[in-house]
GUBA-551018 format. One record per residue (C-alpha): residue number from 1; residue in three letters; x, y, z. Coordinates in steps of 0.001 Angstrom, whole numbers, m for minus. Each point is the difference from the previous one (the first is absolute). Layout:
N
{num->NUM | residuo->ALA | px->X | py->Y | pz->Z}
...
***
This chain:
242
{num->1 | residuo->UNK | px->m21995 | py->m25057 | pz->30636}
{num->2 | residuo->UNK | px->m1684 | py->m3303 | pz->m1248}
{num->3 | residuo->UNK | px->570 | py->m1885 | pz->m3039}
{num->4 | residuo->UNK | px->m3006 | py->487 | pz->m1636}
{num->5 | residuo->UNK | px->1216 | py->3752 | pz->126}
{num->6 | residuo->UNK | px->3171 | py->m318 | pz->m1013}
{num->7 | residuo->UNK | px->m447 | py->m2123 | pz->m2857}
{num->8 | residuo->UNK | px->m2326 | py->2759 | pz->m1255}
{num->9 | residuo->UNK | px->2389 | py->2416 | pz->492}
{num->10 | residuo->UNK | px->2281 | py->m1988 | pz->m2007}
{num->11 | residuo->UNK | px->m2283 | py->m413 | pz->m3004}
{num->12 | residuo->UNK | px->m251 | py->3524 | pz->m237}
{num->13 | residuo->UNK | px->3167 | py->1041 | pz->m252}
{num->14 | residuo->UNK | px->388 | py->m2695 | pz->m2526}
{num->15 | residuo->UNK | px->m2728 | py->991 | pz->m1701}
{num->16 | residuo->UNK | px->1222 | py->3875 | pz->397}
{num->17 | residuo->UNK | px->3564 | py->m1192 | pz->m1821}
{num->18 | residuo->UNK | px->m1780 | py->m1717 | pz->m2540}
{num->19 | residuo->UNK | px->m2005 | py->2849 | pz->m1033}
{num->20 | residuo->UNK | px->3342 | py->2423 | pz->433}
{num->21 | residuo->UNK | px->1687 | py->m2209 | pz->m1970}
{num->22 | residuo->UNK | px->m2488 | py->m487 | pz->m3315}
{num->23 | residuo->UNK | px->m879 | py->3763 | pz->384}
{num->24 | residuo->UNK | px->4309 | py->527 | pz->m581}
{num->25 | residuo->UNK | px->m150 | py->m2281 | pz->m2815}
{num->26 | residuo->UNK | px->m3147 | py->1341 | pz->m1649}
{num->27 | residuo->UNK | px->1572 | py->3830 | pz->m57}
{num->28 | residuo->UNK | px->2795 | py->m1326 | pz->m1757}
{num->29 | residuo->UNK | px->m1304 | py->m795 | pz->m3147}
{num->30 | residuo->UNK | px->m1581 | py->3268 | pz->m944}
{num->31 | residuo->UNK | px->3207 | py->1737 | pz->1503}
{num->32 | residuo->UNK | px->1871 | py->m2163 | pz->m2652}
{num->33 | residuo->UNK | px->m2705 | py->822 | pz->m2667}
{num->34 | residuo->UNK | px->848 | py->3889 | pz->314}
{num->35 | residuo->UNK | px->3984 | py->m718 | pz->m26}
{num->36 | residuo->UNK | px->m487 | py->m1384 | pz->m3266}
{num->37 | residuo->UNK | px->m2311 | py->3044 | pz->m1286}
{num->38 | residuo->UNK | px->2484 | py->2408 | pz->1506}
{num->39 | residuo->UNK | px->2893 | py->m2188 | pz->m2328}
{num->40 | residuo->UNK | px->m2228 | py->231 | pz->m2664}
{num->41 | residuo->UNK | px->m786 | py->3881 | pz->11}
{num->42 | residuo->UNK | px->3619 | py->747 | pz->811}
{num->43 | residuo->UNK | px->729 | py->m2078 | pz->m3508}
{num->44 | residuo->UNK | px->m2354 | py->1570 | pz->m1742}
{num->45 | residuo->UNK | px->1070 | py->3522 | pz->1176}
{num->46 | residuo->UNK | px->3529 | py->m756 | pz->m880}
{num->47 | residuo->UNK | px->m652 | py->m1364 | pz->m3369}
{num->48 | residuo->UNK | px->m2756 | py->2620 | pz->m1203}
{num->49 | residuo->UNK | px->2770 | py->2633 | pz->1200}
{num->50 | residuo->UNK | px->m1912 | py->1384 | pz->2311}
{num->51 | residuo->UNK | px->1952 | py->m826 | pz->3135}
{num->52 | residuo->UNK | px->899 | py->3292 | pz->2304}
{num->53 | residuo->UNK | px->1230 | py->604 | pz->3213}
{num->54 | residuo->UNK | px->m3538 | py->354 | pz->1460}
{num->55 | residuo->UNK | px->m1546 | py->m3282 | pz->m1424}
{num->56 | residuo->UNK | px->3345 | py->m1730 | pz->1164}
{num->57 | residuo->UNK | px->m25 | py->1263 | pz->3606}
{num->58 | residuo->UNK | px->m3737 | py->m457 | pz->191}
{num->59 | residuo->UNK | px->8 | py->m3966 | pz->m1138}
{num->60 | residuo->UNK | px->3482 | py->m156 | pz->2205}
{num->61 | residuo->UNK | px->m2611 | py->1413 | pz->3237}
{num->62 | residuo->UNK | px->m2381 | py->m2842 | pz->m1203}
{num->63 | residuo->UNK | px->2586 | py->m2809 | pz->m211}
{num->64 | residuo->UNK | px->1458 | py->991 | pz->2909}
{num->65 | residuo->UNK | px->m3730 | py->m46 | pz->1915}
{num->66 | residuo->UNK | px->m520 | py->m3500 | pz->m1395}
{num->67 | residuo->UNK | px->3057 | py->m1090 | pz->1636}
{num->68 | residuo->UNK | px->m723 | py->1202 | pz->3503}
{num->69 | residuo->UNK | px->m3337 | py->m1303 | pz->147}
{num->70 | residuo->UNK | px->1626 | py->m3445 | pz->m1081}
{num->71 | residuo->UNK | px->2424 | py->168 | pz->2270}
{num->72 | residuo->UNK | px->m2572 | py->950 | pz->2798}
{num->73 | residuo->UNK | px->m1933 | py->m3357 | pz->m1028}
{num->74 | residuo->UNK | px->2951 | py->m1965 | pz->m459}
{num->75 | residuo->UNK | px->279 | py->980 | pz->3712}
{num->76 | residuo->UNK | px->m3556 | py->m976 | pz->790}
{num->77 | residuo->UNK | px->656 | py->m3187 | pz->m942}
{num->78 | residuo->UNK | px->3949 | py->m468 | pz->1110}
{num->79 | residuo->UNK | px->m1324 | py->297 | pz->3993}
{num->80 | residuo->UNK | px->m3210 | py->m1897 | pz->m754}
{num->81 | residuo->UNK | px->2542 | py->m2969 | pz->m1140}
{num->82 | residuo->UNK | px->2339 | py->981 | pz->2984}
{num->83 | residuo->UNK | px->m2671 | py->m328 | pz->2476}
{num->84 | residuo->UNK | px->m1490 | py->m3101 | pz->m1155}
{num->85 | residuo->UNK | px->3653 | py->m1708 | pz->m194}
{num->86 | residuo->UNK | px->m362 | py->m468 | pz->m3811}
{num->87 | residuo->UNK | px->2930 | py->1733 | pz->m1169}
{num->88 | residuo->UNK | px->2562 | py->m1480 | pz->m2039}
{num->89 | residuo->UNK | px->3457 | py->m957 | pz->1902}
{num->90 | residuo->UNK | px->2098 | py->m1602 | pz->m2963}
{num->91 | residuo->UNK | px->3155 | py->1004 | pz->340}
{num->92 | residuo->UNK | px->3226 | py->167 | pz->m2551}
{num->93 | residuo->UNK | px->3339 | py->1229 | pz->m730}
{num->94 | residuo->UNK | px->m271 | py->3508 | pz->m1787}
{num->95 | residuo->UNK | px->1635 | py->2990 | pz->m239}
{num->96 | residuo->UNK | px->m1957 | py->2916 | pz->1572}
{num->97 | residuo->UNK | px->960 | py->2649 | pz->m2594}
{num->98 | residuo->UNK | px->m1692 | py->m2144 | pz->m2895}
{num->99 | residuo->UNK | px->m3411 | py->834 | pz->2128}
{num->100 | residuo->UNK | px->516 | py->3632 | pz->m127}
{num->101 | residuo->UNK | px->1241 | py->805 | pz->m3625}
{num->102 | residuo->UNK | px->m3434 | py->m669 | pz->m1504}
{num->103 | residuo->UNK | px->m1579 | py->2083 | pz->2433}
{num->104 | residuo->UNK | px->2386 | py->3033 | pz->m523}
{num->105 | residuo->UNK | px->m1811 | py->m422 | pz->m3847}
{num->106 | residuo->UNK | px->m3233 | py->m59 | pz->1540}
{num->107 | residuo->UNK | px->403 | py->3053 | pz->2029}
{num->108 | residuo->UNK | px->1454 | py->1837 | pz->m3017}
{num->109 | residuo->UNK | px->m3060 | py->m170 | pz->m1747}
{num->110 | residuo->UNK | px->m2452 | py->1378 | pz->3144}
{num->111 | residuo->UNK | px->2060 | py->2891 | pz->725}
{num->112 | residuo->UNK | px->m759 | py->3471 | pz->m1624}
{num->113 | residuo->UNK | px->2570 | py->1790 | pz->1077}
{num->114 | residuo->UNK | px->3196 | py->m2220 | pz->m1408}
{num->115 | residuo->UNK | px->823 | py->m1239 | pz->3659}
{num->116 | residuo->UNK | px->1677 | py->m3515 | pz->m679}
{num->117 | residuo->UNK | px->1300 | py->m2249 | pz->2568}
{num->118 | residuo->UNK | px->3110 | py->m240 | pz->922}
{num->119 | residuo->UNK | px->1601 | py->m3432 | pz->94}
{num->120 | residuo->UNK | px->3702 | py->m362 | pz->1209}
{num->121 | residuo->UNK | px->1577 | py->m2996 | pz->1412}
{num->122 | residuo->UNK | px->3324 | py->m569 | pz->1573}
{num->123 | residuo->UNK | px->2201 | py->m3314 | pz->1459}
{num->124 | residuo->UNK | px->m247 | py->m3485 | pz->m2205}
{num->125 | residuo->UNK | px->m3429 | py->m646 | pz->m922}
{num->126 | residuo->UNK | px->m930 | py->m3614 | pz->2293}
{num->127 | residuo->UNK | px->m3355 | py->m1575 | pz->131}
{num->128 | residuo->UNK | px->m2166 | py->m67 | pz->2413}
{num->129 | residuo->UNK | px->m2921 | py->m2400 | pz->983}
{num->130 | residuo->UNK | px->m3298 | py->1468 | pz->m307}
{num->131 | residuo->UNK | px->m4048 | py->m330 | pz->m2044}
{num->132 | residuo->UNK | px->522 | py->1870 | pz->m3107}
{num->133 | residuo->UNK | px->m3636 | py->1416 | pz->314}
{num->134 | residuo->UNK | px->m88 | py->1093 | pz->3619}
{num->135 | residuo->UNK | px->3889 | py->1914 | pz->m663}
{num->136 | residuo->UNK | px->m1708 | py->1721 | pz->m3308}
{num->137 | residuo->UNK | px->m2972 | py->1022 | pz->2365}
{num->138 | residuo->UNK | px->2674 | py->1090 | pz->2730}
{num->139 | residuo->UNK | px->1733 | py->2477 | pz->m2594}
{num->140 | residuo->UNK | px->m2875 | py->936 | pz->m1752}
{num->141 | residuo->UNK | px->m1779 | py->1066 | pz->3355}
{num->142 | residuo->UNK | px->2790 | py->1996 | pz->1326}
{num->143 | residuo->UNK | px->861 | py->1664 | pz->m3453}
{num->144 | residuo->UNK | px->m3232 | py->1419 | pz->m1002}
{num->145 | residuo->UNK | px->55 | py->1187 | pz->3897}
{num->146 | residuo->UNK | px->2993 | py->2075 | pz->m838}
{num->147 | residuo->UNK | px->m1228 | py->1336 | pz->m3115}
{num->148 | residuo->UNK | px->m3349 | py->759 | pz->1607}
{num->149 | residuo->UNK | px->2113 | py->1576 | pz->3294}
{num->150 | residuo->UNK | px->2442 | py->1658 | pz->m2253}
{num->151 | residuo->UNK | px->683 | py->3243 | pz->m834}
{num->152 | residuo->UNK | px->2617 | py->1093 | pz->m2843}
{num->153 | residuo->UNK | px->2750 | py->m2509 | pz->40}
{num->154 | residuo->UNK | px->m739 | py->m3944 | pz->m1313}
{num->155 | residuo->UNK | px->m319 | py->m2595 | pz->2341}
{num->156 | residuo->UNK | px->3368 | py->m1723 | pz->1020}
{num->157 | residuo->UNK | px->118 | py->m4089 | pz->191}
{num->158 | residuo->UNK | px->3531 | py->m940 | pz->779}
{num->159 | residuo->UNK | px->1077 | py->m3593 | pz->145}
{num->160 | residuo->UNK | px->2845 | py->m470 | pz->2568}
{num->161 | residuo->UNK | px->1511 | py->m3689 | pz->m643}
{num->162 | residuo->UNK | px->2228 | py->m401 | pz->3592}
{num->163 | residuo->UNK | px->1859 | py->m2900 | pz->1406}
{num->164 | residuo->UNK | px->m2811 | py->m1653 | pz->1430}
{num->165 | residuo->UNK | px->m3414 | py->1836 | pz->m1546}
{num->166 | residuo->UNK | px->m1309 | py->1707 | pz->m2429}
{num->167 | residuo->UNK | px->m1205 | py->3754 | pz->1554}
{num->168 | residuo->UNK | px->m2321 | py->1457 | pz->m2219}
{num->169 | residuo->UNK | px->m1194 | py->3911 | pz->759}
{num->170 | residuo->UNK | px->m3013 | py->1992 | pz->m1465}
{num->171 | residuo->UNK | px->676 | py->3601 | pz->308}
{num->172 | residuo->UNK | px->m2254 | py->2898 | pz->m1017}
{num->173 | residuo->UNK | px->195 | py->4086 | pz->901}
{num->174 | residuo->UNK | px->m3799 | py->207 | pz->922}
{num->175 | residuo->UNK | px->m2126 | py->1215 | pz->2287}
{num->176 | residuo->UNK | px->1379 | py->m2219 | pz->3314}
{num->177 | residuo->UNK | px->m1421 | py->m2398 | pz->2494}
{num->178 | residuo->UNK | px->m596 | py->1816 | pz->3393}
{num->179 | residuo->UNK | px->1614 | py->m2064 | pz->2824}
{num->180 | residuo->UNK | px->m3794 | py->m713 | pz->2158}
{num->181 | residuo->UNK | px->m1295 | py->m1431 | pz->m3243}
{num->182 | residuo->UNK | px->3734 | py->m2733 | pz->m374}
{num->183 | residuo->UNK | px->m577 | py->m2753 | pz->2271}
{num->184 | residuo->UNK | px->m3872 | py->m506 | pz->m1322}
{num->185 | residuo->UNK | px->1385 | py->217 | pz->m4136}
{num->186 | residuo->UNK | px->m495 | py->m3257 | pz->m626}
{num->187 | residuo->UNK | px->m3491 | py->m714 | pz->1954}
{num->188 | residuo->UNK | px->m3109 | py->m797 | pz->m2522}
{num->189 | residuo->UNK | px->m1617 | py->3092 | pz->m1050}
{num->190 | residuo->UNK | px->2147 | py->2594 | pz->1733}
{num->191 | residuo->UNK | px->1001 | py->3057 | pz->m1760}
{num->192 | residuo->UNK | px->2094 | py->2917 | pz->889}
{num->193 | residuo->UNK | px->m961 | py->2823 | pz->1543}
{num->194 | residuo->UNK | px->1397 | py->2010 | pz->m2818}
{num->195 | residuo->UNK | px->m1584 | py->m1611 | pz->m2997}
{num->196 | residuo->UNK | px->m3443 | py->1509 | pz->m236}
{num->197 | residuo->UNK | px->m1185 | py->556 | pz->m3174}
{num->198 | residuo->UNK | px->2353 | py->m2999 | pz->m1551}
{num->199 | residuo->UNK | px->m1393 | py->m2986 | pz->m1203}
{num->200 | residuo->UNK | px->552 | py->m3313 | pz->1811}
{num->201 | residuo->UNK | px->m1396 | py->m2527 | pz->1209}
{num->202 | residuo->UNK | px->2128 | py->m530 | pz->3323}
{num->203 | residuo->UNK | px->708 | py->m3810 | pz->m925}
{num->204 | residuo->UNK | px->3687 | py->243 | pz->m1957}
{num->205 | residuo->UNK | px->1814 | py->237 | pz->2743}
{num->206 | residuo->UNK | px->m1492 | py->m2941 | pz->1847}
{num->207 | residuo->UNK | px->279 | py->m1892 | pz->m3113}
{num->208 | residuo->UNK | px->3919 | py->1234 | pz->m296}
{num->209 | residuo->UNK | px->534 | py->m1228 | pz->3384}
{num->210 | residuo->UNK | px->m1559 | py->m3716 | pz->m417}
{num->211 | residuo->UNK | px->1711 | py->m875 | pz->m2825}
{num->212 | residuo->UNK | px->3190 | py->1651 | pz->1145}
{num->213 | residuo->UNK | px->m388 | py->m2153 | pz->3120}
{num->214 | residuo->UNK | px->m1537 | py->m3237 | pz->m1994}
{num->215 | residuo->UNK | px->3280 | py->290 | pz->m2007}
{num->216 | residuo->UNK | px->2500 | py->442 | pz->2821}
{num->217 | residuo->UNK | px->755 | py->3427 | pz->m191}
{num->218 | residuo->UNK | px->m159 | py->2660 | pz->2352}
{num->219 | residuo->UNK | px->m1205 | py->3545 | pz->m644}
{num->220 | residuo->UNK | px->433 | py->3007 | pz->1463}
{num->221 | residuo->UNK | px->m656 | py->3824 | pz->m732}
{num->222 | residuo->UNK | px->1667 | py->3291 | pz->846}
{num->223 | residuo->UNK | px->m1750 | py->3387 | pz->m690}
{num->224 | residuo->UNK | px->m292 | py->3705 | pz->749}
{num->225 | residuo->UNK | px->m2804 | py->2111 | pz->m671}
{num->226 | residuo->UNK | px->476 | py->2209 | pz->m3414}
{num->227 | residuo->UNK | px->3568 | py->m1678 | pz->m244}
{num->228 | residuo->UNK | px->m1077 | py->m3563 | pz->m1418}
{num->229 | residuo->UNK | px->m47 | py->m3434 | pz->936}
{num->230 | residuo->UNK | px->2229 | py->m3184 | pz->m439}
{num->231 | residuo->UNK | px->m1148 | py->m3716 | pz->m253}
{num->232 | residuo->UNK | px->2711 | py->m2208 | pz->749}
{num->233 | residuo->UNK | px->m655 | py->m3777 | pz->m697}
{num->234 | residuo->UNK | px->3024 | py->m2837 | pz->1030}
{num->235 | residuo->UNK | px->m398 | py->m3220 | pz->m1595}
{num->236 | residuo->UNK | px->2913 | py->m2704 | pz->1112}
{num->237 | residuo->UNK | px->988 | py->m2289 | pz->m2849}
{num->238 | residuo->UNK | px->m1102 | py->m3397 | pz->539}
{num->239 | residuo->UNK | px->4107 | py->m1462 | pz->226}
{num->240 | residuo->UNK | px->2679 | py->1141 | pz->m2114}
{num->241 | residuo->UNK | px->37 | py->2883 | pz->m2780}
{num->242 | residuo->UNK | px->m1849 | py->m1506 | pz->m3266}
***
């Protein structure tokens, strides 16, 4: 292959993440338009009195849409950054759980059916070092997977502090992972063989696993068809307990 050719080839798939990344951008603002009429109807409705059960779970259908197809661009543009080396790797001392209790709020509000996660922590809470962003996106990613993959029960997220690391697990009862489709889970644009007819774009788990990695964890995943499926993340704390 000559230059000429492969500077061409270049350009385009500059060009082609360029245009991936404006399109992302430009869906987000009418997406964030209709939130805020969706707020403003549900206001409305509860003020006038005329709030019911059917209005509520409709505009709760709606809200929760909005938030998939964010998440599905915020996806879109997570891997564009990943594969052009542009994401952020600033790292601090934090406590995990303060990444996950605003997102057990968030996924109280997108669930119809009054599933709320389940938070529960054991051992003596220690820092770890990690980017505040890419951890949110790590829960966040794995989460709505287990409410999406769930059945009746709420997602699980325990938070295991040990002697040495903090062991985090994300348990739900849903549908499974079959064992061909476990060592390709975390491959760009794979999906399971089991998850036809369920939105996704195939790119969370790739995402989970770069910033897992870019944060010097390690990730791993256990499942059983129809019996559920558990993420386990270790993160080792940067020198003593904090």
């Amino acid at each position: 292959m000559d230059s000429t050719h492969t500077s061409e080839s270049s350009t385009l798939l500059n060009n082609a993440s360029n245009v991936l990344a404006i399109t992302a951008h430009e869906f987000k603002t009418p997406l964030t338009t209709i939130t805020s009429i969706v707020d403003l109807v549900s206001a409305k409705l509860r003020v006038d009195r005329y709030m019911n059960p059917f209005y509520e779970q409709q505009l709760s259908r709606i809200t929760s849409e909005i938030f998939s197809l964010n998440n599905m661009l915020d996806e879109m543009l997570t891997i564009n950054n990943i594969l052009s080396g542009s994401f952020e790797a600033t790292k601090e001392l934090l406590y995990a759980e303060e990444q996950l209790l605003p997102l057990k709020e968030q996924f109280r509000s997108l669930t119809d059916d009054n599933r709320t996660l389940q938070i529960n922590l054991s051992g003596t809470p220690c820092k770890i070092l990690a980017n505040s962003g890419q951890l949110t996106r790590i829960f966040t990613n794995l989460v709505s997977n287990a409410f999406k993959f769930s059945r009746e029960n709420p997602p699980v997220v325990h938070l295991s502090y040990e002697e040495k690391a903090l062991v985090i697990t994300v348990s739900d009862d849903g549908i499974g992972i079959p064992a061909e489709d476990l060592p390709h889970l975390f491959q760009p644009y794979y999906r399971g063989s089991n998850t036809g007819g369920i939105a996704g774009t195939g790119l969370g788990l790739t995402i989970v696993k770069t910033f897992v990695t870019a944060n010097d964890g390690e990730i791993t995943v256990s499942s059983e068809p129809d019996k559920g499926t558990v993420f386990t993340l270790v993160f080792r704390y940067p020198d003593t307990c904090q």
